[in-house]
C-alpha positions in Angstrom: -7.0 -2.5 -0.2 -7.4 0.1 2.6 -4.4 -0.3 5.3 -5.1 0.5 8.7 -2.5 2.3 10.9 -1.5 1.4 14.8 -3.8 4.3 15.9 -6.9 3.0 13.7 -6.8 5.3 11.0 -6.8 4.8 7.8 -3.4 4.8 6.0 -2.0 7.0 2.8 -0.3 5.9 0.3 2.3 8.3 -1.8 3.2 6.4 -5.4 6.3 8.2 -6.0 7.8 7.9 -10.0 10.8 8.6 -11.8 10.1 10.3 -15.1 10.7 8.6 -18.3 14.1 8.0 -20.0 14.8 12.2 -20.5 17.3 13.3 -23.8 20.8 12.7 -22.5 23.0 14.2 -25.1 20.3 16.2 -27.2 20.5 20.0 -26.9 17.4 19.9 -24.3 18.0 17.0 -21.7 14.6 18.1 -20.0 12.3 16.2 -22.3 11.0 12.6 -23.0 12.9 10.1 -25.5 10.1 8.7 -28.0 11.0 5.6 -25.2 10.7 8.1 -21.9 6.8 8.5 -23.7 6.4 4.7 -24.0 7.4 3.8 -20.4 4.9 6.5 -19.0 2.2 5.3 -20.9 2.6 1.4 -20.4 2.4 2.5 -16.7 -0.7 4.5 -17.0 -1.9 0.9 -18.1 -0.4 -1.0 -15.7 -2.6 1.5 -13.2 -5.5 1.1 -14.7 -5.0 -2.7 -15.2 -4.9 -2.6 -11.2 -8.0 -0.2 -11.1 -5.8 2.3 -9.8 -6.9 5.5 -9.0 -5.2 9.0 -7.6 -6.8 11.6 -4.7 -4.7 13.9 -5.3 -1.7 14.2 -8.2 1.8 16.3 -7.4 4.3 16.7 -10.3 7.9 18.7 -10.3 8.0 21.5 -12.6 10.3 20.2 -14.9 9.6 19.4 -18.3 10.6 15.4 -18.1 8.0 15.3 -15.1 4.8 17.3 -16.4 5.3 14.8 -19.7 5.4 11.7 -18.1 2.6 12.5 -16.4 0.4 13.6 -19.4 2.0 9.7 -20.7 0.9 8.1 -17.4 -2.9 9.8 -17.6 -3.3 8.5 -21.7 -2.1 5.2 -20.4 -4.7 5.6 -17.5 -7.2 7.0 -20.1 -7.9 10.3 -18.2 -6.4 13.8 -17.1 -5.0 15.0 -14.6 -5.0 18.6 -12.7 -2.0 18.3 -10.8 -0.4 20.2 -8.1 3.1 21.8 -9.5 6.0 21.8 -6.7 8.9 23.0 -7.8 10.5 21.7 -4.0 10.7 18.3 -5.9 12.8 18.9 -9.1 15.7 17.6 -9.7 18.9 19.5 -8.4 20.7 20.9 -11.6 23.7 18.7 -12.3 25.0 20.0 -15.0 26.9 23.0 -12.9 28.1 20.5 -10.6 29.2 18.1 -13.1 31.2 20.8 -15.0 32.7 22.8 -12.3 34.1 19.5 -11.0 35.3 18.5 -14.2 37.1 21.6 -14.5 39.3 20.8 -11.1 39.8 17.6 -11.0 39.1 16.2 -14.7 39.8 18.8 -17.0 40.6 16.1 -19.9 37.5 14.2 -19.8 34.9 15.4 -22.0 31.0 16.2 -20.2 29.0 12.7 -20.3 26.7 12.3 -23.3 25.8 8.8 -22.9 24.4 7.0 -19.9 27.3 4.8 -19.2 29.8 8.0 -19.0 27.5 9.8 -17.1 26.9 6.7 -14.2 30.6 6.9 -14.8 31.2 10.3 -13.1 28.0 10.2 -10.9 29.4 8.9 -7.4 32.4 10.9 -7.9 30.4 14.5 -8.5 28.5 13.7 -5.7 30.6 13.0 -3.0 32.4 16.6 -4.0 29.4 18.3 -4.1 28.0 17.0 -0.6 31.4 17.5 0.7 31.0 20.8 0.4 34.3 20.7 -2.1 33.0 23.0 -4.9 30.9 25.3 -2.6 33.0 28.3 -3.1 33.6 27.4 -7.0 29.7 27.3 -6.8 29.3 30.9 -5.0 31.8 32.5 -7.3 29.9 31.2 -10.5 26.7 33.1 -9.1 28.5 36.3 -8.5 29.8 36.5 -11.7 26.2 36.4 -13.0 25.6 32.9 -13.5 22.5 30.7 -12.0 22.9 30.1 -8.4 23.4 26.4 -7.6 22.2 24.9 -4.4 24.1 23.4 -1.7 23.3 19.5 -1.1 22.0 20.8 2.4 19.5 23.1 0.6 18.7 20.4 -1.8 17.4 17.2 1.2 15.3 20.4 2.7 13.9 21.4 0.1 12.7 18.1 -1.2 12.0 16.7 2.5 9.5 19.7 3.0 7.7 18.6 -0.8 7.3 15.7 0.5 6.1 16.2 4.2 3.8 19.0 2.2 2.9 15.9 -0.1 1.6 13.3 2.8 -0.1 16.2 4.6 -3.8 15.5 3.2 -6.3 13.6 4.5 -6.4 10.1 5.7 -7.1 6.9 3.3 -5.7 8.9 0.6 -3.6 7.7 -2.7 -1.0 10.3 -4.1 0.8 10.4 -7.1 4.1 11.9 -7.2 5.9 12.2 -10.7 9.4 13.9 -10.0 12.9 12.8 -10.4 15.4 10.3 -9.2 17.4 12.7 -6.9 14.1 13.6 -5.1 13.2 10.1 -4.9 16.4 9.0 -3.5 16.4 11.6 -0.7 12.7 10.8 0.1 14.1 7.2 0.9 16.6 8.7 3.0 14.7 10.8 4.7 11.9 7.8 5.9 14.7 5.2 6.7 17.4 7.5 8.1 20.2 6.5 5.8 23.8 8.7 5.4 24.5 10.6 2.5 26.9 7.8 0.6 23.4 5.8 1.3 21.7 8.1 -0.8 24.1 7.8 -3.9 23.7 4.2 -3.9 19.9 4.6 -4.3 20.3 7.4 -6.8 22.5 4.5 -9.1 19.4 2.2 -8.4 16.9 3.9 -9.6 15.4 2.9 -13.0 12.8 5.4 -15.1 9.2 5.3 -14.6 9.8 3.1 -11.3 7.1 3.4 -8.6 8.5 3.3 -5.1 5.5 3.3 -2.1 5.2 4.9 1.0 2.6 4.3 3.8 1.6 7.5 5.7 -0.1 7.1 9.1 -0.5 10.5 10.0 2.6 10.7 11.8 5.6 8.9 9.9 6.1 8.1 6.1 7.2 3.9 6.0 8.4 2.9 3.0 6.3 -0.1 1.5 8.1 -1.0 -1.9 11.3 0.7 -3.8 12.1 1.0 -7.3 9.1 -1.4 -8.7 8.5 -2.5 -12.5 6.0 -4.2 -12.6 5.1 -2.7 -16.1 8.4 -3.5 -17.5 9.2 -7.2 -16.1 7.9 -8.7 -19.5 10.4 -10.7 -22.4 9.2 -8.1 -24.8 10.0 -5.3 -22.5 13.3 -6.2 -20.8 15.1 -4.0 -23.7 13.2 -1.2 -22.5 14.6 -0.8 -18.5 16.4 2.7 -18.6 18.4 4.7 -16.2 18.5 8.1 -17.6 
């Protein structure tokens, strides 16, 4: 149903997903579990059960994102041609994780299972926003290694995606296929919430959830978080990831 904004316009709407459950503990995280392909696909159904339909299609450049959204179009029985931002891939936690491991938990061994790595989650971020392994960071890249963004580089980055993202036409519907951290920021950004507000949403946020947002020209609202509508089912219930 076409929504009609305080200045008579019509209203966009930005379906913003999570990727399916990635490959936590295989030797390439950035790809689809045989499950991460089944979530995307039961929602490309659940889409097309609605009657669904996309304007325009943005996807991260990650791996786990382009693959959950071929899953989403075989569930929706078409293709997509997508726009590729890379301003809305996830921020690479595996540096983080390990430099902080090495200062402050040098006995614990890097996560491999979803429970160890919600485990160490909160913790690695509030070092990393803190600006505590900055320097750690910088000295890393000197020495040759992959440069590592600071959290401040990370919300702009993924604020201007998504700013980029709502700045089409009105009446539209977008799809955005990226990542939880993106996701979580884009929440923060549209209801001004702190940083520590930001990690809660990031332990929220299952895969393949759709959160809304309604676009009036002007301001991003959000309309609905972290929805499962595909998944909410007996048979299913096994099937609600976090990784």
């Amino acid at each position: 149903m076409l929504r009609i904004g305080p200045q008579g316009k019509p209203m966009s709407e930005i379906y913003f997903v999570r990727h399916g459950q990635a490959s936590l503990g295989a030797r390439n995280y950035d790809q689809l579990s045989p499950l991460g392909w089944e979530q995307a696909r039961w929602l490309g159904e659940h889409y097309r059960a609605r009657g669904l339909d996309f304007d325009r299609v943005i996807v991260g450049d990650m791996q786990r994102h382009k693959e959950t959204l071929q899953g989403i179009g075989a569930g929706m029985g078409r293709m997509f041609d997508p726009v590729v931002d890379r301003r809305l891939n996830e921020f690479t936690f595996r540096p983080v994780m390990r430099l902080y491991c090495q200062r402050y938990r040098p006995e614990v061994p890097e996560p491999t299972t979803a429970a160890e790595f919600f485990g160490i989650l909160r913790e690695v971020m509030v070092a990393w926003i803190a600006g505590d392994l900055d320097a750690e960071l910088a000295t890393q890249a000197e020495r040759g290694g992959q440069r590592t963004e600071t959290w401040r580089e990370f919300n702009e980055r993924v604020v201007a995606g998504v700013e980029a993202a709502r700045a089409g036409s009105h009446g539209e519907r977008v799809l955005i296929v990226s990542s939880g951290g993106p996701k979580s920021l884009t929440v923060k950004h549209v209801m001004g919430l702190s940083d520590d507000g930001a990690i809660d949403l990031m332990l929220q946020i299952r895969n393949t959830s759709t959160t809304r947002f309604l676009s009036d020209g002007d301001r991003l609202s959000l309309h609905a978080f972290n929805a499962l509508a595909h998944m909410e089912r007996p048979d299913r219930e096994h099937a609600i990831t976090m990784v």
